[in-house]
C-alpha positions in Angstrom: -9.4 34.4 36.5 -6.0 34.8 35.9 -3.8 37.8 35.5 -0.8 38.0 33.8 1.8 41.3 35.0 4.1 42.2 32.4 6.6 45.0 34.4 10.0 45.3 31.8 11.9 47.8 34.1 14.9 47.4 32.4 14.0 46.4 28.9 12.5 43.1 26.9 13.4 42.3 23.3 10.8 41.3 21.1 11.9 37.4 20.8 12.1 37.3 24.9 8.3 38.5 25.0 7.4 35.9 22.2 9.4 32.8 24.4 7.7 34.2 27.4 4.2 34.2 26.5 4.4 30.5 24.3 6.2 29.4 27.3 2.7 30.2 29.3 0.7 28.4 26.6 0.4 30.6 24.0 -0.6 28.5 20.5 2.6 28.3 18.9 0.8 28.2 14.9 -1.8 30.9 15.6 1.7 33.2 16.9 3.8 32.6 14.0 0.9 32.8 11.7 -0.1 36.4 12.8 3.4 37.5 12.5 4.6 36.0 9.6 1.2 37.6 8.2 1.9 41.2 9.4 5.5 41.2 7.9 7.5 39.4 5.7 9.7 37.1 8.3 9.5 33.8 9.3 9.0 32.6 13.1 11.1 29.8 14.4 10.5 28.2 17.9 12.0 25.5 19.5 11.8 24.1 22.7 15.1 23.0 24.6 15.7 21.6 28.0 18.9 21.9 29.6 19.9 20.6 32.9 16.2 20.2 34.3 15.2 23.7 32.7 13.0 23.9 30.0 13.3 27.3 27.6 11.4 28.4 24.7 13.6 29.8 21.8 12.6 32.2 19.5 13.6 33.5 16.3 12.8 35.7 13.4 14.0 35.8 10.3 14.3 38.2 7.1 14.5 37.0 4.4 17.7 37.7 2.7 16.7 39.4 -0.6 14.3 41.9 1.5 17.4 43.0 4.3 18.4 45.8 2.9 19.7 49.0 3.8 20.9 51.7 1.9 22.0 54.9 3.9 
């Protein structure tokens, strides 16, 4: 069995969680389906490997007619 321990002393954003866990083998399509689902945004992932390390790269978007803020 494995374990996963997820300790953010000092803070995660949202997108680091997200490249974390489809770096561990999360199913890329079932992730961004369930998000994109629950909200109006669209997932982007890519993959990039720079000097030897590989990263995972996520990001959301809004689409621009629904960011909107009136104050």
């Amino acid at each position: 069995m494995r374990t996963l321990v997820f300790e953010p002393i000092s803070g995660a954003a949202g997108d680091m969680v997200l490249a974390g866990l489809l770096g561990l083998g999360a199913d890329r399509d079932k992730v961004c389906q369930v998000i994109e689902s629950a909200v109006d945004v669209f997932v982007e992932v890519k993959t990039d490997n720079k000097k030897g390390i590989q990263a995972v790269d996520v990001q959301v978007r809004v689409p621009h007619e629904t960011h909107s803020r009136h104050y």
